[in-house]
C-alpha positions in Angstrom: 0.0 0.0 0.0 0.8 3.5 -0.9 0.6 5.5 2.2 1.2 9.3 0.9 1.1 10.4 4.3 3.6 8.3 6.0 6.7 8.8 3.9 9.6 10.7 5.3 12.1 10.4 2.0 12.5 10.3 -1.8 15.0 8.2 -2.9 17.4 8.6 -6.1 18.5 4.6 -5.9 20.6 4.9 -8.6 20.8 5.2 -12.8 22.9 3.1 -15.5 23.4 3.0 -19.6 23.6 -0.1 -21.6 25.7 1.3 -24.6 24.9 -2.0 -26.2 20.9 -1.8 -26.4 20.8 2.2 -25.8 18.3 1.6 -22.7 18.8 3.6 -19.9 17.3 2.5 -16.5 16.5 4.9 -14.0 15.6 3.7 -10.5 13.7 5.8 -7.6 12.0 4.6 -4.2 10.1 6.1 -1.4 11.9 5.4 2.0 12.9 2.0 1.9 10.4 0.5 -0.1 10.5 -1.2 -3.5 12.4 0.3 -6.2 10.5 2.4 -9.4 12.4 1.7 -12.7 12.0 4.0 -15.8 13.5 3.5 -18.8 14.5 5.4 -21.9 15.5 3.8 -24.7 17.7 6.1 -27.5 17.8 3.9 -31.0 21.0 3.9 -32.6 22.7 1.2 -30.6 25.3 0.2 -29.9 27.1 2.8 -29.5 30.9 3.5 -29.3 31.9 6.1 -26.8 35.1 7.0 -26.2 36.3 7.8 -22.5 35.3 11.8 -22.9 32.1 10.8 -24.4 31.1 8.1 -22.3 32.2 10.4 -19.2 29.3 13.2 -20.9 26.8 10.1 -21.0 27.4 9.4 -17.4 26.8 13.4 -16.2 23.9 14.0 -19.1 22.0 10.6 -17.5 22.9 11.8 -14.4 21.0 14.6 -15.0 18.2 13.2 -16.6 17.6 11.0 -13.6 17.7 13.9 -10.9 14.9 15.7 -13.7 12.7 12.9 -14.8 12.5 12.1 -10.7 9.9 14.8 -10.4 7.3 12.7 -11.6 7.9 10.7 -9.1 8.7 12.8 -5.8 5.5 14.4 -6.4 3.4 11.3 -5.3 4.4 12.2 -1.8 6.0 15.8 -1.5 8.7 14.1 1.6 10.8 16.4 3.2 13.8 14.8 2.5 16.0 13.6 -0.8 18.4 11.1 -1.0 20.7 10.8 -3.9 22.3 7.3 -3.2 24.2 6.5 -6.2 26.6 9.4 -6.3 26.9 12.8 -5.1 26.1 16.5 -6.8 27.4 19.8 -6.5 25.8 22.8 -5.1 25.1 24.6 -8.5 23.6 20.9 -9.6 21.6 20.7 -6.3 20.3 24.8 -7.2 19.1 23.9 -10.4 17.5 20.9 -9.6 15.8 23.0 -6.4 14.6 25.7 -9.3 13.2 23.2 -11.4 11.7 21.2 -8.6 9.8 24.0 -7.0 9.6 26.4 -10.2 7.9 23.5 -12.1 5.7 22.0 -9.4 4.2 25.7 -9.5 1.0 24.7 -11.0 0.7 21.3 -8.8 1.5 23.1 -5.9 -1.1 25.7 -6.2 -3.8 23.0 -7.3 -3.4 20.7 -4.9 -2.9 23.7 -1.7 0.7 22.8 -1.5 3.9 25.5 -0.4 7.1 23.7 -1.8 9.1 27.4 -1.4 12.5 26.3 1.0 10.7 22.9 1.5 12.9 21.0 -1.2 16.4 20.6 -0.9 18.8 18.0 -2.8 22.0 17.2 -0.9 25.6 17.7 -2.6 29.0 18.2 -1.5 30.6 21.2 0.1 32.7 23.6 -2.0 36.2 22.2 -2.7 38.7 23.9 -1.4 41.2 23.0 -4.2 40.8 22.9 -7.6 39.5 19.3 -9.2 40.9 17.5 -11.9 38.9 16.6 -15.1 36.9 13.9 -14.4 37.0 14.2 -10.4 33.7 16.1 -10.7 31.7 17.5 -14.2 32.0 20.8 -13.8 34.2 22.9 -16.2 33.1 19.7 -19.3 35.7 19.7 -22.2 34.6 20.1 -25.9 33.9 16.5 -27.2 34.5 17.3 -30.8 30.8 17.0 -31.7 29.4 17.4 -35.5 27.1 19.9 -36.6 23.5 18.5 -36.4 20.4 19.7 -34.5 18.6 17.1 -32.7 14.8 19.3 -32.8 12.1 18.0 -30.5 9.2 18.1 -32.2 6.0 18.2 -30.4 3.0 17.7 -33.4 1.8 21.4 -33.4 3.1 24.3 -35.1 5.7 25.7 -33.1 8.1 22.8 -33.7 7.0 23.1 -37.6 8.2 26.6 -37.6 11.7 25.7 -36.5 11.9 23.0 -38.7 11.3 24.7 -41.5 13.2 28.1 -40.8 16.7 25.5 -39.9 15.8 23.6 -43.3 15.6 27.4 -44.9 19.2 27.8 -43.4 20.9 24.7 -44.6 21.3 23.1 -41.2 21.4 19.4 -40.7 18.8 18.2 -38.6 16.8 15.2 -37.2 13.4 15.3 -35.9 13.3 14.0 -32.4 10.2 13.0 -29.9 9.4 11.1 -26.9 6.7 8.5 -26.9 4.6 6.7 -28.9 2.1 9.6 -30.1 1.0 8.8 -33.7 0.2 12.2 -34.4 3.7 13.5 -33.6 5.1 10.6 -35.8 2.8 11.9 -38.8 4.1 14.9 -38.7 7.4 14.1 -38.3 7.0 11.8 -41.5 5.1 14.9 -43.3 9.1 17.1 -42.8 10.7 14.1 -45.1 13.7 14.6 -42.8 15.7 12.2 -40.5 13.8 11.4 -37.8 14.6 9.9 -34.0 12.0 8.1 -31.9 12.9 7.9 -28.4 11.2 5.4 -26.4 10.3 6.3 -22.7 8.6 4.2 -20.2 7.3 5.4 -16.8 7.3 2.9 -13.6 4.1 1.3 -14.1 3.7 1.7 -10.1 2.7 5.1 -10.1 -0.5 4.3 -11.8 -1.2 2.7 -8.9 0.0 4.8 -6.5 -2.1 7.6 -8.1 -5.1 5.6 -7.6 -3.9 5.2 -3.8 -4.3 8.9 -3.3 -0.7 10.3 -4.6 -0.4 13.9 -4.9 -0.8 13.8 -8.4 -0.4 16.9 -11.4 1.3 18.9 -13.8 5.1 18.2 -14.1 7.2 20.1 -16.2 7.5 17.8 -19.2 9.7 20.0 -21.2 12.6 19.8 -18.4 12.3 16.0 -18.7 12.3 15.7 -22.8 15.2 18.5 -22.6 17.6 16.2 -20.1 16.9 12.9 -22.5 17.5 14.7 -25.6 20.8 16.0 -23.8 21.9 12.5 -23.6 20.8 11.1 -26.9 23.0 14.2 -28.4 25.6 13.2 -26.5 25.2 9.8 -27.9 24.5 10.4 -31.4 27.6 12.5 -31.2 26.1 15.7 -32.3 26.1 19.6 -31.2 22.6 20.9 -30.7 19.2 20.4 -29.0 16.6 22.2 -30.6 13.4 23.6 -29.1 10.9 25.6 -29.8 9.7 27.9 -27.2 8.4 31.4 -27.8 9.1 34.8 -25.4 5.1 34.3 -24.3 6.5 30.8 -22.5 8.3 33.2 -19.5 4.8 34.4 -18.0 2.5 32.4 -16.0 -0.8 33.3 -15.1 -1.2 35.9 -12.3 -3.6 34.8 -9.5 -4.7 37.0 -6.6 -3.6 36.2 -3.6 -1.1 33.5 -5.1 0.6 35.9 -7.5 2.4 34.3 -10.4 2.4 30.2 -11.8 3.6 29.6 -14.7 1.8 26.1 -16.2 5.0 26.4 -18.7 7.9 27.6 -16.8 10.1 25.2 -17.9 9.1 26.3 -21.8 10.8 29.7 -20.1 13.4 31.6 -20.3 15.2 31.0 -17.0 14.6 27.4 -17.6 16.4 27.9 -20.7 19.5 29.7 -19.4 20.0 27.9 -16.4 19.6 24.7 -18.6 21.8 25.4 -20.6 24.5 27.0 -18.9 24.6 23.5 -17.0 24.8 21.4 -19.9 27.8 23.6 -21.3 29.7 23.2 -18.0 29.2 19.3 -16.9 28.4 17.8 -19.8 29.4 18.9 -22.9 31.0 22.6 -23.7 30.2 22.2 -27.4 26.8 21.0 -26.7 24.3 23.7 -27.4 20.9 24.4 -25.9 18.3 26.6 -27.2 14.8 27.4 -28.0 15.1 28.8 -31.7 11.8 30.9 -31.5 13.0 32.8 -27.8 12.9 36.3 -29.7 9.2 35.3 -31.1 5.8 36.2 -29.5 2.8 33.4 -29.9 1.7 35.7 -32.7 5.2 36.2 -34.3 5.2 32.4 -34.6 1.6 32.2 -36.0 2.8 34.4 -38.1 5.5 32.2 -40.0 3.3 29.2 -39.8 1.0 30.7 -41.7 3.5 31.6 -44.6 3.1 27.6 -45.6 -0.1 25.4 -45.7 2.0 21.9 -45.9 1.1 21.0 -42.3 -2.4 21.9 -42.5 -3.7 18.6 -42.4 -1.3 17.2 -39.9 -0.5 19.5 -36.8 -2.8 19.9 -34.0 -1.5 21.5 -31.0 -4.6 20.5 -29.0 -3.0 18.8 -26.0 -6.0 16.4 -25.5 -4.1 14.5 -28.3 -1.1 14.0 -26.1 -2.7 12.8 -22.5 -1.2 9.6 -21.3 -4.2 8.3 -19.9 -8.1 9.7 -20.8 -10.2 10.4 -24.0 -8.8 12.0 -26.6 -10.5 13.9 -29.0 -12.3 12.2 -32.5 -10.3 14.6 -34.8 -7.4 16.3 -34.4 -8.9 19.4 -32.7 -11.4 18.9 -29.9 -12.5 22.9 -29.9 -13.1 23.3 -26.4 -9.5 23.5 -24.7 -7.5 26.4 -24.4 -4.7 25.1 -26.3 -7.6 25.2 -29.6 -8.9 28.4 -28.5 -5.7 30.3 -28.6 -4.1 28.6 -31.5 -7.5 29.6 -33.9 -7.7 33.3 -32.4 -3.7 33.5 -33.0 -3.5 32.4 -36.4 -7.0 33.9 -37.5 -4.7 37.7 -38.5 -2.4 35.6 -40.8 -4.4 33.1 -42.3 -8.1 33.7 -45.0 -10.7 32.6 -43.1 -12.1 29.6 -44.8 -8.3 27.6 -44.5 -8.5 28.4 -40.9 -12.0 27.1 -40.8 -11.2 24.1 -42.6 -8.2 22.9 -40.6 -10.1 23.3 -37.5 -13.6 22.1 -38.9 -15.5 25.0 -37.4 -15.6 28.5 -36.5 -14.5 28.7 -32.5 -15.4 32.3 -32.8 -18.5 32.3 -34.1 -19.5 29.6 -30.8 -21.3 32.1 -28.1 -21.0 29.1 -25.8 -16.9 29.5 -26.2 -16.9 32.9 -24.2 -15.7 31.5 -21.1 -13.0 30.5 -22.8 -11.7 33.5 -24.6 -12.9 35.5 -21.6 -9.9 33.5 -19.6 -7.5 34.3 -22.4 -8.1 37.8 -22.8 -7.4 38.1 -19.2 -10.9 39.4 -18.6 -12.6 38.9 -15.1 -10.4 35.1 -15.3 -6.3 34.5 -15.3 -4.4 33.4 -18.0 -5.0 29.3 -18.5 -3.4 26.8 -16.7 -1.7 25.8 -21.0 0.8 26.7 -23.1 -1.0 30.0 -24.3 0.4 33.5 -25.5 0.0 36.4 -22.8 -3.3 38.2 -22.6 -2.2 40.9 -24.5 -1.4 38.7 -27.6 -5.1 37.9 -27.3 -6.4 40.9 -26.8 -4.4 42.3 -29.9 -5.4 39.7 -32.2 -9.1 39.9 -31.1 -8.6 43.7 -31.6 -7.8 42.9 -35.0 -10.5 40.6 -36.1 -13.0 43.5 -34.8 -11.6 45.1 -37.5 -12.1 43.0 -40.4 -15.3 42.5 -42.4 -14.9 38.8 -42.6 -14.8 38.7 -38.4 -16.4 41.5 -37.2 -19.9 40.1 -37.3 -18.6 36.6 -35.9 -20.1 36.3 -32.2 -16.8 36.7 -29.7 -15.4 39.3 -32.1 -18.4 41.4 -31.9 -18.7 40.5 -28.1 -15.1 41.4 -27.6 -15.7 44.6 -29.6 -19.2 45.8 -27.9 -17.9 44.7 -24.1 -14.2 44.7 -23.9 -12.4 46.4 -26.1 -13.9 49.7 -24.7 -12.5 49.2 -21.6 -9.1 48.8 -23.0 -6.0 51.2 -24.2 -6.2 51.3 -27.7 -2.5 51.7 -27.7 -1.7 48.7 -26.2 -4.2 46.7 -29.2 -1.0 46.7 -32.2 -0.4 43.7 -33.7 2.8 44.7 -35.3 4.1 46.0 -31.7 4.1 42.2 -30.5 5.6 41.1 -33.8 8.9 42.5 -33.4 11.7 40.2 -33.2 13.7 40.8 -29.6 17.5 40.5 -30.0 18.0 39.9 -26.2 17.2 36.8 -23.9 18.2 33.8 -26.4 20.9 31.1 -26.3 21.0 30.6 -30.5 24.6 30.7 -31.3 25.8 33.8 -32.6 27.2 31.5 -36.1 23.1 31.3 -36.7 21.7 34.0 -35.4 21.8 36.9 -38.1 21.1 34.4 -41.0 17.9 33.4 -38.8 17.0 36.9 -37.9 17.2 38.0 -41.5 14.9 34.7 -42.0 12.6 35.5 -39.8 12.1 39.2 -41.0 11.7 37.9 -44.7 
């Protein structure tokens, strides 16, 4: 039995990497009860790593297991962590505390929880003398690594946009996921580029624990897919992981009384940075990672989408598609979420009408019964959704817009949002073209890419 209540310590037992299969077995427990076993499995094997690259492998699954251990610790929330396998530093044990608390924000504030100063991962004191390489994985040498993105792809249209503007710049690049989702793997197929299909099994026991009454919730997924596709560049032998994660991705939802909670904080800048920074200095210093649409809004990136219709028939960004357990929607869109809500309203300025319409199979804002809805992202009498949504004032912009436009004016949350809202607004702060503009500060992209892709990106 699961007693939630009872445990006084989360266990990280230990981690190892068959080089021969590409499986990598993760192992957690709660006190000193049986062992939970994940396992990631990176295709390619075997694989030949020299003693540099197979001392990168050891730090990047090293890291991945202290990550992908949140979706486990969370079942109880103890007071104490155990790393039992091998020890950490005290910038590791910072960023691990950051991520922990930062992206628990929205399972903490569901579920009446306060994990400020209540997590804390052990590591070693400071050194007094300098270390050796090897003796710890700070200060990580340049492996040599080829030029080749590794791009997480996640089935809707931000991951389309990257694809397509690194294809535009002549970089070499495979199209990576996580899972078994058939809709990702369509898309991917629809690029007609390389693609990598990492497999990634949960411990079947939290199921069961959730059914015992675990603290159960939102985990930041993106921290998790960002530590395995660390260690299948590492293993692959090439220089960059790719995501896809707009400027919108660094603000949460602001709550009275609660103040901010970002659903997507590790789709955020600091998450990014810190991230990053870490992988540069244990693991690999030739191993970049960045977000290629940082200097983007929501809208900027609906903007580029828009430029082609090959995806039409394939994306959805609807995350009812991508639930591990539960009913997902008939088509590819289920209209109700706030994931379809935002996505229609943000691409409706770029796109006519009827091919919006068509790839959605209906009009969300023409659907009186969808004003909660747009209410919430508008930032009107609601907060921003618990989703990966643009700021309010992308919404409001874009809605702005519409109100303009003969062909949505007359549609019934335009003209709602034109009648009710919009006069309570600063006109000023309703330009489209203002949240278009491409930001030059706040990105890792290297500096060898960056012009070309600015200059890209302003075509």
């Amino acid at each position: 039995m699961f007693v939630r209540d009872s445990i006084r310590a989360f266990r990280f037992v230990d981690c190892e990497f068959n080089a021969a299969t590409g499986v990598a077995r993760l192992r957690y427990a709660f006190d000193d009860g049986p062992e939970l076993m994940e396992t990631v499995t990176v295709p390619g094997a075997p694989f030949a790593l020299d003693a540099a690259r197979l001392h990168a492998a050891t730090q990047a699954l090293r890291l991945l297991h202290l990550i992908a251990g949140i979706s486990y610790y969370k079942a109880a929330v103890p007071d104490e962590v155990r790393i039992d396998g091998y020890a950490i530093d005290a910038e590791t044990a910072a960023l691990l505390e950051d991520v922990y608390v930062h992206g628990l924000g929205e399972f903490a504030y569901r579920n009446g929880l306060d994990l400020h100063g209540k997590i804390r991962f052990p590591h070693e004191p400071p050194s007094p003398q300098p270390l050796s390489q090897g003796e710890r994985g700070s200060n990580a040498p340049a492996l040599g690594l080829r030029e080749h993105a590794l791009v997480a792809i996640g089935g809707g249209k931000d991951s389309l946009v990257s694809i397509e503007a690194l294809r535009a710049l002549g970089i070499e690049q495979t199209v990576s996921w996580i899972g078994g989702s058939q809709l990702i793997r369509v898309c991917a197929e629809r690029t007609g580029l390389a693609t990598l299909n990492i497999g990634r099994q949960i411990a079947p026991e939290l199921f069961e624990y959730n059914r015992q009454g675990a603290w159960n919730g939102h985990i930041p997924v993106t921290a998790i897919n960002s530590a395995i596709l660390v260690l299948a560049a590492v293993l692959h032998g090439v220089d960059q992981v790719v995501f896809s994660n707009e400027r919108s991705a660094s603000y949460g939802s602001v709550i009275p009384g609660t103040g901010e909670v970002n659903h997507q904080w590790s789709k955020g800048w600091a998450f990014e940075r810190a991230f990053g920074d870490h992988v540069q200095a244990r693991v690999a210093a030739d191993l970049q990672y960045y977000s290629l649409l940082r200097p983007l809004s929501e809208l900027a990136v609906a903007r580029q989408f828009a430029k082609t219709d090959r995806y039409d028939a394939h994306f959805s960004s609807c995350n009812r598609n991508f639930h591990l357990l539960g009913e997902r929607p008939v088509n590819r869109w289920c209209g109700i979420c706030p994931k379809c809500h935002f996505v229609f309203l943000a691409l409706a300025p770029f796109m006519p009408k009827p091919r919006l319409v068509a790839i959605f199979g209906r009009n969300l804002l023409d659907d009186a019964s969808q004003v909660p809805g747009y209410d919430a992202l508008l930032e009107y009498q609601d907060h921003k959704p618990f989703e990966c949504v643009g700021e309010g004032r992308e919404s409001r912009a874009a809605m702005a817009a519409l109100a303009k436009r003969p062909e949505w004016r007359e549609d019934a949350i335009v003209a709602r949002f034109a009648q009710l809202i919009a006069p309570q607004l600063n006109a000023g702060e309703l330009d489209v073209a203002a949240l278009l503009v491409v930001e030059d500060d706040a990105h890792r992209i290297p500096d060898a890419l960056w012009d070309r892709l600015r200059a890209h990106l302003a075509a």
